[in-house]
PDB file of N, CA, C and O in Angstrom:
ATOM      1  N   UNK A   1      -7.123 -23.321 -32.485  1.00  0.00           N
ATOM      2  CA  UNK A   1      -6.863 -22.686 -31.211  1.00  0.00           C
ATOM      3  C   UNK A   1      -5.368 -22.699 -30.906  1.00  0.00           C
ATOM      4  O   UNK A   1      -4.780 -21.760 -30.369  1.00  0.00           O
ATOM      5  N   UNK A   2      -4.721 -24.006 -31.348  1.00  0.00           N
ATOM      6  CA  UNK A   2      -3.007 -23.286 -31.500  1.00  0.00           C
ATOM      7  C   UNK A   2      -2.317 -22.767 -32.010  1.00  0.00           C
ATOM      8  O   UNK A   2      -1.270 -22.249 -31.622  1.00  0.00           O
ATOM      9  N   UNK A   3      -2.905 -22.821 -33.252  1.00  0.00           N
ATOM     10  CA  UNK A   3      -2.499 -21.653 -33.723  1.00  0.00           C
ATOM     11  C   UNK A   3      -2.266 -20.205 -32.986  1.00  0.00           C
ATOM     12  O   UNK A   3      -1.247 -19.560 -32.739  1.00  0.00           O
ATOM     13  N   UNK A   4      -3.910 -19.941 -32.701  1.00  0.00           N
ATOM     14  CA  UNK A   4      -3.443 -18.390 -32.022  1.00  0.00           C
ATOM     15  C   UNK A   4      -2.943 -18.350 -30.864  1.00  0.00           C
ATOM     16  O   UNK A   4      -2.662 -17.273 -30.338  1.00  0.00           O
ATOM     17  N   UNK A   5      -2.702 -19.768 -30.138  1.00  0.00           N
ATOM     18  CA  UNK A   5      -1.613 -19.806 -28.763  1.00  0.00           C
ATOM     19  C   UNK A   5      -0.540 -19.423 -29.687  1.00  0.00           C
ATOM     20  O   UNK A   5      -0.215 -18.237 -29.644  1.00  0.00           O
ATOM     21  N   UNK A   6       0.055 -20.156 -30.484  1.00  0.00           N
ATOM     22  CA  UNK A   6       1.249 -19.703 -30.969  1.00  0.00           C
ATOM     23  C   UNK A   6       1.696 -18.463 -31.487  1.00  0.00           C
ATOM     24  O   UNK A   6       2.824 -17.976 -31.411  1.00  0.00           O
ATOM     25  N   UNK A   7       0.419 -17.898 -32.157  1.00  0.00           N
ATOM     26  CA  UNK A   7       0.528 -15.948 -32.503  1.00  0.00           C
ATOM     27  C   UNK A   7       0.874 -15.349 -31.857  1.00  0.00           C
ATOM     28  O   UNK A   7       1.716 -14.488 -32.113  1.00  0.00           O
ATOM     29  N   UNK A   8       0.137 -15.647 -30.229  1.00  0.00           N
ATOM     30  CA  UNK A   8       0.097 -14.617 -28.971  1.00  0.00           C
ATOM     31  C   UNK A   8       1.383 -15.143 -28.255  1.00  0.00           C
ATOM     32  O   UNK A   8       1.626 -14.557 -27.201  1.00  0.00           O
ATOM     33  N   UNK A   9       2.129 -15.988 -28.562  1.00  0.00           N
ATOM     34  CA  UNK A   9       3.116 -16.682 -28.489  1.00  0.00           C
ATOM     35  C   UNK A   9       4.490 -15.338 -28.742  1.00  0.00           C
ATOM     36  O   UNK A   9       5.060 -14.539 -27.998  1.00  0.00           O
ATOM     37  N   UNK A  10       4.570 -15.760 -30.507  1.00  0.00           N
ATOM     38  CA  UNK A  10       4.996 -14.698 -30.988  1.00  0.00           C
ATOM     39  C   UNK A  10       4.939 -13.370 -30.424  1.00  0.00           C
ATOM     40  O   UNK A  10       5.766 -12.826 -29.692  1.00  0.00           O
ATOM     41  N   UNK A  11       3.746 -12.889 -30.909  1.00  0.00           N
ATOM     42  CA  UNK A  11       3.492 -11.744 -30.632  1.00  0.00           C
ATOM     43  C   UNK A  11       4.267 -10.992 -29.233  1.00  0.00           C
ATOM     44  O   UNK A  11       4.958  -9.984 -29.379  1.00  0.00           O
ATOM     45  N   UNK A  12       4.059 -11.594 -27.963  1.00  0.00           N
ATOM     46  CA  UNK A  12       4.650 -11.879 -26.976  1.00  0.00           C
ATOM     47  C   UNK A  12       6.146 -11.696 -27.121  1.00  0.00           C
ATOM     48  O   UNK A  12       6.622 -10.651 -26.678  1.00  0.00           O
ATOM     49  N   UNK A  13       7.055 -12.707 -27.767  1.00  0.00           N
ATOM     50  CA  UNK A  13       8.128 -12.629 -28.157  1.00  0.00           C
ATOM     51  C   UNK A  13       9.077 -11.042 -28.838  1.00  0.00           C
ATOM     52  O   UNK A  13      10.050 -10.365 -28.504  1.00  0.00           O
ATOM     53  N   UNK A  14       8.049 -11.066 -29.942  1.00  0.00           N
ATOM     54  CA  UNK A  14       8.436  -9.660 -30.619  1.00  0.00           C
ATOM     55  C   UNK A  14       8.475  -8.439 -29.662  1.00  0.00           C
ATOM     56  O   UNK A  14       9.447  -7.690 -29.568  1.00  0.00           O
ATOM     57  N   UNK A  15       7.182  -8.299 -28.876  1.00  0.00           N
ATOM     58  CA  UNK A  15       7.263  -7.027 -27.814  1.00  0.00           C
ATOM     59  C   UNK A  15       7.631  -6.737 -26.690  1.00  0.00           C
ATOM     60  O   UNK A  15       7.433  -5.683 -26.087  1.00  0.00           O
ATOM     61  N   UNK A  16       8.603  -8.351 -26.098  1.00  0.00           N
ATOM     62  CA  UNK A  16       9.810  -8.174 -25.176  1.00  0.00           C
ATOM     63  C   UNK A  16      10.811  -7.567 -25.708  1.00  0.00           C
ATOM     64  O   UNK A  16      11.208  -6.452 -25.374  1.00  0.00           O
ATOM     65  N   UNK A  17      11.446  -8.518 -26.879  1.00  0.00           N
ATOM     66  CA  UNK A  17      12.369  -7.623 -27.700  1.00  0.00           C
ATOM     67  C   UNK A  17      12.500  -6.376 -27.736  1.00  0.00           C
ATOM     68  O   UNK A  17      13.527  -5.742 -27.492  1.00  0.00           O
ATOM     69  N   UNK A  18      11.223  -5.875 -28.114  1.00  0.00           N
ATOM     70  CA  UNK A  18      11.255  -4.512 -28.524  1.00  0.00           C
ATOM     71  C   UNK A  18      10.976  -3.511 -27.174  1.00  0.00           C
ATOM     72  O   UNK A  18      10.923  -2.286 -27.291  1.00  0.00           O
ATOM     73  N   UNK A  19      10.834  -4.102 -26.084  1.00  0.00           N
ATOM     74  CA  UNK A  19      10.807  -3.300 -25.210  1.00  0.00           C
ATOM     75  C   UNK A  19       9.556  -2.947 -24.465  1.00  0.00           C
ATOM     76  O   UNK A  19       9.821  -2.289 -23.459  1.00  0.00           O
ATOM     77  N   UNK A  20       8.222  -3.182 -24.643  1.00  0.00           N
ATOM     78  CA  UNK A  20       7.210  -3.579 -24.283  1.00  0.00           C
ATOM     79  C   UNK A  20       6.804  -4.583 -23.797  1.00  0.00           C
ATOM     80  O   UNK A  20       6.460  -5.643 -24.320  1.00  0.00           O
ATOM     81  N   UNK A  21       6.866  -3.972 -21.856  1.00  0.00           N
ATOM     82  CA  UNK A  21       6.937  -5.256 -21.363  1.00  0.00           C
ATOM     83  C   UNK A  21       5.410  -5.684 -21.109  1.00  0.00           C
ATOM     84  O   UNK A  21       5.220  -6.886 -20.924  1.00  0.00           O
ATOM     85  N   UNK A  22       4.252  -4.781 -21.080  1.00  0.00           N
ATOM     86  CA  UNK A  22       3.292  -4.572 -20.759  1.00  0.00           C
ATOM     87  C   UNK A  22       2.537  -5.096 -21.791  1.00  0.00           C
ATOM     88  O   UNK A  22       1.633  -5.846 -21.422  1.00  0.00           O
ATOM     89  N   UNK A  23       2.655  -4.910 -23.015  1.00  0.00           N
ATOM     90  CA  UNK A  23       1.879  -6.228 -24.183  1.00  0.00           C
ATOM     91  C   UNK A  23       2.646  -7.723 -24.139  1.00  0.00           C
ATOM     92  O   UNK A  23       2.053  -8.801 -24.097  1.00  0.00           O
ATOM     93  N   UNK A  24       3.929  -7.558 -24.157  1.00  0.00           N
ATOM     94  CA  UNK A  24       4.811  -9.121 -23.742  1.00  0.00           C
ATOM     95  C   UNK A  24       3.840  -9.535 -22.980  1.00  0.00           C
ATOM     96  O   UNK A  24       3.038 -10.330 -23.470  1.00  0.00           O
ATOM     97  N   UNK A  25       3.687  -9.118 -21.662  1.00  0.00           N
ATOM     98  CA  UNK A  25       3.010 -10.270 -20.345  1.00  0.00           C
ATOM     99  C   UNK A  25       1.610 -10.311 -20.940  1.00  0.00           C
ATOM    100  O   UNK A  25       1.024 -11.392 -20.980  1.00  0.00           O
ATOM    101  N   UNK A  26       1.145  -9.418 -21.317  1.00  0.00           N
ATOM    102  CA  UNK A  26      -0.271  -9.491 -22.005  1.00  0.00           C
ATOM    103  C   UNK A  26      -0.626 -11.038 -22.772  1.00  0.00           C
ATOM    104  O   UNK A  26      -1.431 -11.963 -22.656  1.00  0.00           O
ATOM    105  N   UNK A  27       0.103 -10.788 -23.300  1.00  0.00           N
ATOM    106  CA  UNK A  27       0.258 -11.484 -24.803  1.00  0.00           C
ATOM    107  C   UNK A  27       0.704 -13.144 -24.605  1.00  0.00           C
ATOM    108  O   UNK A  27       0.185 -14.133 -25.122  1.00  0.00           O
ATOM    109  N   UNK A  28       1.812 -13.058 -23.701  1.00  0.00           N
ATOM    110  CA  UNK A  28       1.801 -14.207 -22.959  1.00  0.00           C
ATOM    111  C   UNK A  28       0.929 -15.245 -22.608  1.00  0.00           C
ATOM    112  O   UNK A  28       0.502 -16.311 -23.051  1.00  0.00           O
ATOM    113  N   UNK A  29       0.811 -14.320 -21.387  1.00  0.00           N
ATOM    114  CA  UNK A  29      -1.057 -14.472 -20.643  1.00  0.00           C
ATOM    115  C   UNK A  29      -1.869 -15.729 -21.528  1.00  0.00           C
ATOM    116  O   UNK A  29      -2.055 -16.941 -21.423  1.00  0.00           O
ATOM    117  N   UNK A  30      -2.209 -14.632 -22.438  1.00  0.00           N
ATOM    118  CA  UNK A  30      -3.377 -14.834 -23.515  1.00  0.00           C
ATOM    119  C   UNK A  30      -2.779 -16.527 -24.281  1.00  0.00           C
ATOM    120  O   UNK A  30      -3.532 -17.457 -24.573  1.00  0.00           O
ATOM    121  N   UNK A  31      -1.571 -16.512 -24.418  1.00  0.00           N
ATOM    122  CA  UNK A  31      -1.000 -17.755 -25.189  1.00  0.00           C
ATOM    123  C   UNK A  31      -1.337 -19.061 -24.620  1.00  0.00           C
ATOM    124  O   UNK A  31      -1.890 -20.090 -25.006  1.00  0.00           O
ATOM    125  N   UNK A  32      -0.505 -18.393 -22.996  1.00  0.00           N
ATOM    126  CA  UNK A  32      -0.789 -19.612 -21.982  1.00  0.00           C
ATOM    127  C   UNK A  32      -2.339 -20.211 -21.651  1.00  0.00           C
ATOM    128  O   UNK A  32      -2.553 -21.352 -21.241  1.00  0.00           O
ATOM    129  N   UNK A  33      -3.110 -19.443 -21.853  1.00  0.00           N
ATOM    130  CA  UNK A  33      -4.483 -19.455 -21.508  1.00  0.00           C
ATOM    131  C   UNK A  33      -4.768 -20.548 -22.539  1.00  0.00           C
ATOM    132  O   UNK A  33      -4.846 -21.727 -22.195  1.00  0.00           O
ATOM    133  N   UNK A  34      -4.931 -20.127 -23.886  1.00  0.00           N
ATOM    134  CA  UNK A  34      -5.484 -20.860 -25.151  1.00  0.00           C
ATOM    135  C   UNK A  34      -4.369 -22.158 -25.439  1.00  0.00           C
ATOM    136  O   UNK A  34      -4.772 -23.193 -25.971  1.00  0.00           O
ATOM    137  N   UNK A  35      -3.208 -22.019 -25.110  1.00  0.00           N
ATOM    138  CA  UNK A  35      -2.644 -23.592 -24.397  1.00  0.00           C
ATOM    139  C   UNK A  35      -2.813 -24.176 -23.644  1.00  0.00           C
ATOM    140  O   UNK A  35      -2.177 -25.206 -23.867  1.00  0.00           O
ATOM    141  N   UNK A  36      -3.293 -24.249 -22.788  1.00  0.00           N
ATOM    142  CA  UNK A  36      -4.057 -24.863 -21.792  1.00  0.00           C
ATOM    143  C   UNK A  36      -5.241 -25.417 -22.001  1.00  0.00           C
ATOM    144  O   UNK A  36      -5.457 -26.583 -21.672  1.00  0.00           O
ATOM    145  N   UNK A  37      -6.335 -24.495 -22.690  1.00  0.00           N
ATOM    146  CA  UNK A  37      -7.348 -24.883 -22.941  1.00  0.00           C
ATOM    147  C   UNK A  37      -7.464 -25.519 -24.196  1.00  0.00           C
ATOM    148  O   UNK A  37      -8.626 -25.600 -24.594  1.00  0.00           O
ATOM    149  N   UNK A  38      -6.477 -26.060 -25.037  1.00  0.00           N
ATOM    150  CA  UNK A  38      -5.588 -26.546 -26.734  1.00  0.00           C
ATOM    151  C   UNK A  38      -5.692 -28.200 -25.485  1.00  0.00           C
ATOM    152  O   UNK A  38      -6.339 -29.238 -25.616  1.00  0.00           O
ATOM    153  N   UNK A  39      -5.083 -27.907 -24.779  1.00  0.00           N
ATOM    154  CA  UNK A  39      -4.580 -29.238 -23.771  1.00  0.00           C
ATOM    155  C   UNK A  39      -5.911 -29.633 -23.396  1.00  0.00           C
ATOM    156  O   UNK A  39      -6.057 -30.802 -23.755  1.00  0.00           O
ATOM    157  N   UNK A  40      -6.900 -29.215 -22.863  1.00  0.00           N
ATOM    158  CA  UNK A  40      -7.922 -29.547 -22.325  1.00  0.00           C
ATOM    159  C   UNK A  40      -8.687 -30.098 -23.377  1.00  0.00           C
ATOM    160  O   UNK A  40      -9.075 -31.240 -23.135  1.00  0.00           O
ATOM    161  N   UNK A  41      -8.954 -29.727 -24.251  1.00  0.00           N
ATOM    162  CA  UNK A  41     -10.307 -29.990 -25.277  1.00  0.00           C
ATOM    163  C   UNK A  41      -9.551 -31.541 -25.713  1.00  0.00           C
ATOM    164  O   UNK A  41     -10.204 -32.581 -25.786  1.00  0.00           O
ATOM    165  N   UNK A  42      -7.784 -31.439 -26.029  1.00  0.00           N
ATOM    166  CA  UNK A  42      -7.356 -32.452 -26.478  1.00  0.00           C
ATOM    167  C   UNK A  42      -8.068 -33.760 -25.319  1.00  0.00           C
ATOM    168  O   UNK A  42      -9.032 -34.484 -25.569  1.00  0.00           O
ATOM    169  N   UNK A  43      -7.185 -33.741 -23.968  1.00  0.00           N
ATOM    170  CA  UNK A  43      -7.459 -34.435 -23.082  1.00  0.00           C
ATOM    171  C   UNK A  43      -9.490 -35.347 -23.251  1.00  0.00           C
ATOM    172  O   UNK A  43      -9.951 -36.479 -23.102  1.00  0.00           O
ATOM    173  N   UNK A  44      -9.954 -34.173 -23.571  1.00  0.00           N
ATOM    174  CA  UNK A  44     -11.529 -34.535 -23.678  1.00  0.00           C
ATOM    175  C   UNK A  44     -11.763 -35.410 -24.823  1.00  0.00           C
ATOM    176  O   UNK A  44     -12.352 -36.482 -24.960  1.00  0.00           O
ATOM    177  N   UNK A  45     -11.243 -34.775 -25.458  1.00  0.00           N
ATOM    178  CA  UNK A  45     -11.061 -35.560 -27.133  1.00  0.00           C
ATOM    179  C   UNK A  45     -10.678 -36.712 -27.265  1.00  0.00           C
ATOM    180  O   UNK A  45     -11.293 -37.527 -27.953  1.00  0.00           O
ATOM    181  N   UNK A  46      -9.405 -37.025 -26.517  1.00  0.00           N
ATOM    182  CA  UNK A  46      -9.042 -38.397 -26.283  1.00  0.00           C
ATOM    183  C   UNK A  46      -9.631 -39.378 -25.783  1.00  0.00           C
ATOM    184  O   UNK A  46      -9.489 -40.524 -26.207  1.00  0.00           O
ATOM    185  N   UNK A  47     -10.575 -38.970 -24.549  1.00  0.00           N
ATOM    186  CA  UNK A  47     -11.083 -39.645 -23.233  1.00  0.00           C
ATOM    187  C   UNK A  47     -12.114 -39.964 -24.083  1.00  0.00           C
ATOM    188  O   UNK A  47     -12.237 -41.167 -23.853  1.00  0.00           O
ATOM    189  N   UNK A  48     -13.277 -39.569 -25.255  1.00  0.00           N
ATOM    190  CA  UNK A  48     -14.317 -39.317 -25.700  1.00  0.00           C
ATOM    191  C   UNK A  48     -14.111 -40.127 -26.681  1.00  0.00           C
ATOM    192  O   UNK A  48     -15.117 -40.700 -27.099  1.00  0.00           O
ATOM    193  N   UNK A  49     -12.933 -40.403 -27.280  1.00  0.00           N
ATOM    194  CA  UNK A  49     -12.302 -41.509 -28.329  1.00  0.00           C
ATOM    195  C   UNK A  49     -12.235 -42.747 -27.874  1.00  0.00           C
ATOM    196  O   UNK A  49     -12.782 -43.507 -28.673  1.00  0.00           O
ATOM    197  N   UNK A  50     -11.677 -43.465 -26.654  1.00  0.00           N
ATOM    198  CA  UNK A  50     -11.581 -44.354 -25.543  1.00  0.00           C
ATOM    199  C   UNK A  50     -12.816 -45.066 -25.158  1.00  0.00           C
ATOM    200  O   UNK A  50     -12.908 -46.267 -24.904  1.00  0.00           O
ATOM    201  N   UNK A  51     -13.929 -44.015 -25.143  1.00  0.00           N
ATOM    202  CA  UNK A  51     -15.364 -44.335 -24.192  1.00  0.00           C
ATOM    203  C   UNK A  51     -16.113 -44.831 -25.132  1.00  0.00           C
ATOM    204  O   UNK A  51     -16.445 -46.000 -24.931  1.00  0.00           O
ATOM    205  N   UNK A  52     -16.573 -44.251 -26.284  1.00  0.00           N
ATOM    206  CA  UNK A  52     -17.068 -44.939 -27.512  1.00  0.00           C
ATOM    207  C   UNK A  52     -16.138 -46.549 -28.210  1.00  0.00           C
ATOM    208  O   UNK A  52     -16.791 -47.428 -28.772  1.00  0.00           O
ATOM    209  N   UNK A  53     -15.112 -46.625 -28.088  1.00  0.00           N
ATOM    210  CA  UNK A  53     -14.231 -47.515 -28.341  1.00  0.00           C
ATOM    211  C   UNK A  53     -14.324 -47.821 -29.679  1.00  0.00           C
ATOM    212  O   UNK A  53     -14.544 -49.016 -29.877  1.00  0.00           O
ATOM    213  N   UNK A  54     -14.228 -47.128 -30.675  1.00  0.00           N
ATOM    214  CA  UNK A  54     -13.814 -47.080 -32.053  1.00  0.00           C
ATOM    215  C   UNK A  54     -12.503 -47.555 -32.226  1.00  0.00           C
ATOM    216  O   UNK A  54     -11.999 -47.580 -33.348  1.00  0.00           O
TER     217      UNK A  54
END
């Protein structure tokens, strides 16, 4: 899943550059979203590691 934060990342990147601001924010969007939710699953992941106490 961070990966494709980081694609839409990119992707994002390349089509400010180029002048497309309307896939940029798109694309953004979409990055920030699947980083967030990269953060969340982690956060769960951790807490779920802790509770079992391995």
């Amino acid at each position: 899943m961070l990966y494709y934060a980081l694609v839409f990342f990119i992707v994002a990147i390349v089509a400010g550059v180029l002048g497309f601001g309307g896939i940029a924010g798109a694309s953004a969007g979409i990055a920030q979203i699947l980083f967030f939710l990269f953060l969340a699953f982690l956060v769960i992941s951790l807490l779920m590691h802790l509770v079992r106490g391995r």
